[in-house]
PLY file of the C-alpha trace (Angstrom):
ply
format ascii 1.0
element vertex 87
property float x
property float y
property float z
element edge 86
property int vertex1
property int vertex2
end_header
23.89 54.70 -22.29
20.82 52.93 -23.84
19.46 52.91 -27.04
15.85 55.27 -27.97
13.28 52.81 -27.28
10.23 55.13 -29.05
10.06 57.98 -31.02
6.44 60.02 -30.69
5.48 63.45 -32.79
4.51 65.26 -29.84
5.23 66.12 -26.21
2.16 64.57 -25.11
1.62 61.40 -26.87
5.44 60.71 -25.48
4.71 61.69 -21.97
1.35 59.63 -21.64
3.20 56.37 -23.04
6.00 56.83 -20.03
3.46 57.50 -17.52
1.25 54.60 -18.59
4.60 52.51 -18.43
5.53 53.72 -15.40
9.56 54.30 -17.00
12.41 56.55 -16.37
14.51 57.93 -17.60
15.17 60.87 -19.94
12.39 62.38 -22.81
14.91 64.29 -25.50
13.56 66.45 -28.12
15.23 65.92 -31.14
15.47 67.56 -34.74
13.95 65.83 -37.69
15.52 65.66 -41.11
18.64 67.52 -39.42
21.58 65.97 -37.58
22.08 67.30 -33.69
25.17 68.34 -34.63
23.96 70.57 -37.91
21.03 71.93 -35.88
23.57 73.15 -33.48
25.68 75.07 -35.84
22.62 76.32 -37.38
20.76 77.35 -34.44
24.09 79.08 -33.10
24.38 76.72 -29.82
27.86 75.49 -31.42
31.11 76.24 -33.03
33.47 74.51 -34.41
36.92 75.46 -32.69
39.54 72.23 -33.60
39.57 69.68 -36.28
38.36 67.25 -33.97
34.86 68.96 -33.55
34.76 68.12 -37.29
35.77 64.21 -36.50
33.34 61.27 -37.16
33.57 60.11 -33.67
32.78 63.45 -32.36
29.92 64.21 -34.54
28.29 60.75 -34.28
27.82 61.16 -30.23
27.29 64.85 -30.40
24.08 65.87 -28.22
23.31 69.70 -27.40
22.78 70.94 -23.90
20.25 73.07 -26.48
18.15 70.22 -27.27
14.99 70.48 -24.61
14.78 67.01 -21.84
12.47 66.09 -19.49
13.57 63.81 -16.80
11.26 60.63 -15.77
11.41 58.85 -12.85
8.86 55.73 -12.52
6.45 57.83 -14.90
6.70 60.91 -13.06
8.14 64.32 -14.72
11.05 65.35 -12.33
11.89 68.16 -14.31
12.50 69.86 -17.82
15.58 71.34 -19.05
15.10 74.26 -21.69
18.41 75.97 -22.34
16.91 77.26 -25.15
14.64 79.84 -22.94
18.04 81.06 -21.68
19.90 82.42 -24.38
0 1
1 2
2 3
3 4
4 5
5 6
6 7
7 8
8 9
9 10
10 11
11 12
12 13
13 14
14 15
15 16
16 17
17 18
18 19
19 20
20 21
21 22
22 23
23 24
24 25
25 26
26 27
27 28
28 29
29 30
30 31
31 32
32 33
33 34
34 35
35 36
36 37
37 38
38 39
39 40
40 41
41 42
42 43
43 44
44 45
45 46
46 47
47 48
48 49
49 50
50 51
51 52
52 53
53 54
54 55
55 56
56 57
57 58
58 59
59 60
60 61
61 62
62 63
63 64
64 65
65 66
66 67
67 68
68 69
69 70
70 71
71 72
72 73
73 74
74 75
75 76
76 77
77 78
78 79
79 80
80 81
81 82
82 83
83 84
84 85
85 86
């Protein structure tokens, strides 16, 4: 997996530097000031069921399915994942 190559403020200032770049790959919306993993728990999207969900290692690669994505391909939007919508 690669490294975040921007961060932008909004959906559309993000979106217009991909299409003007002509990238892919995917567009994640992340939470600011807040770990994914805390925003999570908050939110609801997660529970903590073994010792290891508490672990360093699993908390430093943790990533919600909750956490809106758009996919890129070449600049163009193939699609947008919202879990969020289906709760």
């Amino acid at each position: 997996m690669g490294l975040p190559s921007a961060v932008f403020t909004s959906f559309d200032l993000a979106s217009d530097w991909i299409k003007s770049n002509y990238l892919s790959g995917i567009l994640m919306e992340y939470p600011v000031d807040q770990s994914c993993y805390d925003w999570a728990i908050e939110s609801g999207y997660f529970k903590e069921k073994s010792v290891i969900d508490r672990s360093p290692t699993f908390i430093e690669k943790f990533v919600s399915a909750y956490q809106q994505n758009w996919h890129f391909e070449h600049g163009e939007e193939l699609c947008h994942q919202n879990m969020q919508d289906k709760t």
